[in-house]
N, C-alpha and C positions, 0 to 999 in steps of 0.2 A: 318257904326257904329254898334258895338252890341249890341244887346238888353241885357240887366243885369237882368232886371225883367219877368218874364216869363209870358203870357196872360193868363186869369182865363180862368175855361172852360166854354166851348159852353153851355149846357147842365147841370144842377144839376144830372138830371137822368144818362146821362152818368159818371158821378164821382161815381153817388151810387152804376152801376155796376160793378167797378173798386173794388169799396171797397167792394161788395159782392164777386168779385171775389175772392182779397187779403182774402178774411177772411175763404171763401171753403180752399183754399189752406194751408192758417194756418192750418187750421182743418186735414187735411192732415198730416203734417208734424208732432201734436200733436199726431194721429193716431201711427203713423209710429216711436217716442220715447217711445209710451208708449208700446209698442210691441216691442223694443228693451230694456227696462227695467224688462218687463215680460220675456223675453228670458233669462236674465240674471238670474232673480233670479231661475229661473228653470236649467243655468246652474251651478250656485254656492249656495245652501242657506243656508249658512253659516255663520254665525254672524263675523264681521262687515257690511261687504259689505251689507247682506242682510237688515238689517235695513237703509243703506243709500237708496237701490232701491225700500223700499218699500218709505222711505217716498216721493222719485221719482215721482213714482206710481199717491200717494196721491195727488202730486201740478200737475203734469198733467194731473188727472181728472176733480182736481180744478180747472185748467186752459181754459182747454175742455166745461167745463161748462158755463164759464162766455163769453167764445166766438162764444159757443150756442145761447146766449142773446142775444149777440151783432148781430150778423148773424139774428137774429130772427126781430131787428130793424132794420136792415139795408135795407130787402128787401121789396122791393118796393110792395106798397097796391094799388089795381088795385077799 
């Protein structure tokens, strides 16, 4: 028969480094837009475009930030 519901995990600590993991790698990835955003406006800056990439810019520092916070909670206090 299969199971449908899946078992909680072992470990709270191991979930938390799952989730420190996921959130390095966001970090990552915000990294890596915001630096193709910055690329662009240096290669067009040009009104429109360049006002959509800044405000670009703006939500993925915003974003960068708040999952500074989170990453800052998430890791584990010794």
């Amino acid at each position: 028969m299969l199971k449908i519901v899946p078992d909680p995990p072992l470990l709270a600590s191991i979930s938390l480094h799952i989730l420190e993991d996921l959130l390095v790698q966001l970090s990552e990835h915000l990294l890596c837009a915001h630096s193709i955003a910055h690329q662009a406006i240096q290669l067009d800056p040009r009104p429109p475009g360049h006002h959509l990439t800044m405000a670009t810019l703006h939500e993925l520092d915003s974003a960068r930030s708040l999952l500074e916070q989170a990453l800052a909670h998430a890791q584990p206090r010794d």
